[in-house]
N, C-alpha and C positions, 0 to 999 in steps of 0.2 A: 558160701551162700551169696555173697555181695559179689562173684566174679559171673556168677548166671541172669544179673539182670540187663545188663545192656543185650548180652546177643539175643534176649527173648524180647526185649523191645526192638530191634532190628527186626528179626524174622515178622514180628507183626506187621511192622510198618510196610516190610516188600510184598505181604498178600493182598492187604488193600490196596497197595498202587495197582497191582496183577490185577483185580479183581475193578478198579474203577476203567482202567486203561488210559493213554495217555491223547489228549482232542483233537482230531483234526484239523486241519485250517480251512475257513470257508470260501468258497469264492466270490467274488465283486460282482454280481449281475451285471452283463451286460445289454444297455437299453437296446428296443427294437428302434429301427430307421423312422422317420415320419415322415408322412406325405403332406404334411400340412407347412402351406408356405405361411412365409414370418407377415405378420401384420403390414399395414404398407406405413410408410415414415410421413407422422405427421409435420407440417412447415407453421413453424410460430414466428408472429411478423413482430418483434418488437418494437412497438410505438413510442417514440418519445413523447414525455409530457412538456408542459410547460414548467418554468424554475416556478417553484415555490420561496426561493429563500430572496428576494427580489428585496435588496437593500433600502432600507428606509432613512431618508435624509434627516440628520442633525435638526433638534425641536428646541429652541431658544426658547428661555424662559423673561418674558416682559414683563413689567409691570401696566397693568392695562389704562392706567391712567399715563404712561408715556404715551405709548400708543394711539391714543384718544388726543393727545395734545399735538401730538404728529400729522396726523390725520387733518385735526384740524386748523395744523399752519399752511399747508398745503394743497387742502382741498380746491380752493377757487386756481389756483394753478394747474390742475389738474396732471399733474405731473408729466406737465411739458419737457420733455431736455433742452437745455440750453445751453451754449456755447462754455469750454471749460478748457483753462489754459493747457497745454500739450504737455508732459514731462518735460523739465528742459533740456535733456538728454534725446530727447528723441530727434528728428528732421522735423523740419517744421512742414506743414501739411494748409492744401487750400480751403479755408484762408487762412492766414498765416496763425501760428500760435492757437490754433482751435479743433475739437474735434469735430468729424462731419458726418454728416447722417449716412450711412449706412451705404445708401446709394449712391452716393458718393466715391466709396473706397469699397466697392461689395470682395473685393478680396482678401482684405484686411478685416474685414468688421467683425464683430463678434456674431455668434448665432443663438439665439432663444430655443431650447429645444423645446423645453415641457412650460404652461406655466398654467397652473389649473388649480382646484379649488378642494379641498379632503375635509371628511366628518372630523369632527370633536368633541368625546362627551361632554353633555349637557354639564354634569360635576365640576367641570374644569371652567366654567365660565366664558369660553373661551366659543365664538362663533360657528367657527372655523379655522382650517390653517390654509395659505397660500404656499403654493409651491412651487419652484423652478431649478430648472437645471439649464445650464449655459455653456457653451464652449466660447474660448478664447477673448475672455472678458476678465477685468482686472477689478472691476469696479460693478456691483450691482445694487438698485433702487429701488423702494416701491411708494411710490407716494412720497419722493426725497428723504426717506430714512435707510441708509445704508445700512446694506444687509454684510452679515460676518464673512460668510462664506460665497462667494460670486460663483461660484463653480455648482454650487448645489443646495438647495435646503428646503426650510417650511418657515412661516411667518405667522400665528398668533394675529385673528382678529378678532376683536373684542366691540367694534363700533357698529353703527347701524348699516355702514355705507356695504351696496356689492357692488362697486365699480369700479374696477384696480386697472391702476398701469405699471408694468414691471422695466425699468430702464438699465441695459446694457449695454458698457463703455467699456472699450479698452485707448492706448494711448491716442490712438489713432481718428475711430470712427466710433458710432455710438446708435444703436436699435431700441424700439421700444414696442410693446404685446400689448395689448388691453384687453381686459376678461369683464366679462359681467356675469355673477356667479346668480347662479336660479335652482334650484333644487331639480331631482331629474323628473324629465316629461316626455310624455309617450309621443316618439316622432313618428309615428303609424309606417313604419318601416319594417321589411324582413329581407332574410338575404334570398338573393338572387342566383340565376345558373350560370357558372361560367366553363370558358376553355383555355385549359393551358397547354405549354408546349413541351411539356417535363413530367417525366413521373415520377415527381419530388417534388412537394409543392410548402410553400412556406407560409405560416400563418403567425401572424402578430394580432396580439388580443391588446385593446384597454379599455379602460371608461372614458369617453369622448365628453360626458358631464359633470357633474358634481359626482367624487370619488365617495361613495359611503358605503362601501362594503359587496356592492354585485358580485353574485359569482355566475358562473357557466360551468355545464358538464356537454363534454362534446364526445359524438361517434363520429365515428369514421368504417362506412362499409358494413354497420352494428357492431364494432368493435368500440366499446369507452376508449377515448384516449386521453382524456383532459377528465379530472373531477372533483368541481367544486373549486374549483379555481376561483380565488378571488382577484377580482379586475384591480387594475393600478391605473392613475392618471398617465403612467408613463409604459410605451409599447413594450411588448416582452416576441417573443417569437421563436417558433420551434419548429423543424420539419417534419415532413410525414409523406411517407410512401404510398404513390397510387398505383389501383391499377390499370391496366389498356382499358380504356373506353369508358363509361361511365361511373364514376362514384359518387356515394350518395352520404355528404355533410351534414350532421343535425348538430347544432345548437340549442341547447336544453337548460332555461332561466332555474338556475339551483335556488335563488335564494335572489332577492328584490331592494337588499341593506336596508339601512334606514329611511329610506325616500324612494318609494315604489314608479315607474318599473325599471326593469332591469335594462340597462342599455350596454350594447359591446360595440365597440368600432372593430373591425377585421380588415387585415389589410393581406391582400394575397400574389405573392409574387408568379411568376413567367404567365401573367395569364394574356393571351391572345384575342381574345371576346366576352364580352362584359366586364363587371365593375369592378375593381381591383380592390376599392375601398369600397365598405360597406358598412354598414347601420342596420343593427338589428334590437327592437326594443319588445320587450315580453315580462307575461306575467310571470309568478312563482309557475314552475312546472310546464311551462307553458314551450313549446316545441317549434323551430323554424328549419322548416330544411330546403336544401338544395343541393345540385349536379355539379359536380366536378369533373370534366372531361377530358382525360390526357389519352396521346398519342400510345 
């Protein structure tokens, strides 16, 4: 009995394979042809913006009664420079054993690049801070209190005074800046049309006034390329692509900082006709445009 169950489960199994049959293979559709041409290729211009990560110089911490004491052994001098003996190491220069003003040795001298004026909250006590940045200076001043860093920084002011002179020496020769700091005011200015000779044109943005936070959102051709950029005392600059013939620059006041209105200096290079520098002062929202002309 146990030798007839396999071949009767065999025989079963071979009628139902018989009976289902064994699948065919399908085949792959192949697509019809089309007549439809491809889309045409769009051209994307990428715009540089401006740096946003724009280093912020070293913020020394005073005590505001130095400061105040400084200020006022000083003040009636008004922070004249005065003759200061030479390293002794160095040549000696005319007249002998002294530095000399500037125009003097304008090859040697040092150069003031930036020296302007920046917010500081009201919490901090502190006025404002004074800034500068210098090249080729060993030694810098502001109201006879030597500053740490001559190459770059901010300075804490605590007193009533806003009339600063910033003095820069090196062995040699010796410059000095003077700033009288005012909160920002509307110079009834807007920008202007100009023509360059390049279609690549350079733009440098800052705050030409007191630094408290302005920003600008700029088009280009109504493309945004700049947004919300906040202005620095110190220039920044970025290129940007024109095209043949006329282009059309808006300058758009994002935001007013703490002392309304918004001022930008713009400084624009290869330009041929009109004004290189420019000054534009505007409200929140408030819109300035003009032509840029390249070949």
């Amino acid at each position: 009995m146990k030798k007839l169950i396999l071949p009767a489960f065999a025989l079963v199994t071979s009628l139902l394979l018989a009976a289902c049959g064994s699948p065919e293979p399908t085949a792959t559709p192949i697509p019809e042809p089309s007549n439809t041409p491809p889309p045409p290729a769009t051209v994307v211009i990428d715009y540089p913006t401006f740096p946003t990560n724009t280093p912020t110089p070293p913020i020394p911490t005073l005590d505001p009664v130095v400061v105040t004491a400084v200020y006022a052994t000083v003040q009636a001098a008004n922070a004249t420079a005065t003759s200061i003996p030479a390293v002794p190491t160095q040549a000696p220069v005319s007249p002998p054993g002294e530095r000399v003003n500037a125009t003097q040795a304008p090859n040697q001298a040092p150069v003031i690049r930036y020296f302007f004026a920046s917010y500081a909250p009201p919490e901090t006590k502190i006025r404002y801070y004074l800034n500068w940045a210098t090249e080729n200076a060993n030694r810098v001043e502001i109201y006879g209190h030597v500053m740490d860093n001559p190459q770059a920084g901010s300075w804490p002011v605590y007193d009533d005074s806003n009339h600063w002179v910033l003095w820069a020496a090196n062995d040699v020769a010796w410059v000095e800046s003077q700033l009288d700091v005012t909160n920002d005011f509307d110079t009834g200015t807007r920008l202007s049309d100009i023509t360059v000779n390049s279609q690549t044109v350079s733009v440098c943005a800052r705050d030409p006034q007191f630094v408290d936070g302005d920003k600008i959102t700029a088009r280009l051709n109504g493309t945004e390329v700049v947004s919300q950029y906040e202005l620095s005392g110190v220039q920044v600059c970025a290129n940007f692509p024109l095209a043949p013939g006329a282009n059309t620059l808006e300058i758009i006041a994002a935001s007013e900082g703490h002392t309304p209105p918004m001022v930008a200096e713009l400084t624009f290079s290869n330009v041929v006709s009109g004004l290189s520098r420019q000054v534009a002062s505007l409200k929140v929202n408030e819109i300035s445009p003009m032509t840029i002309t390249a070949p």
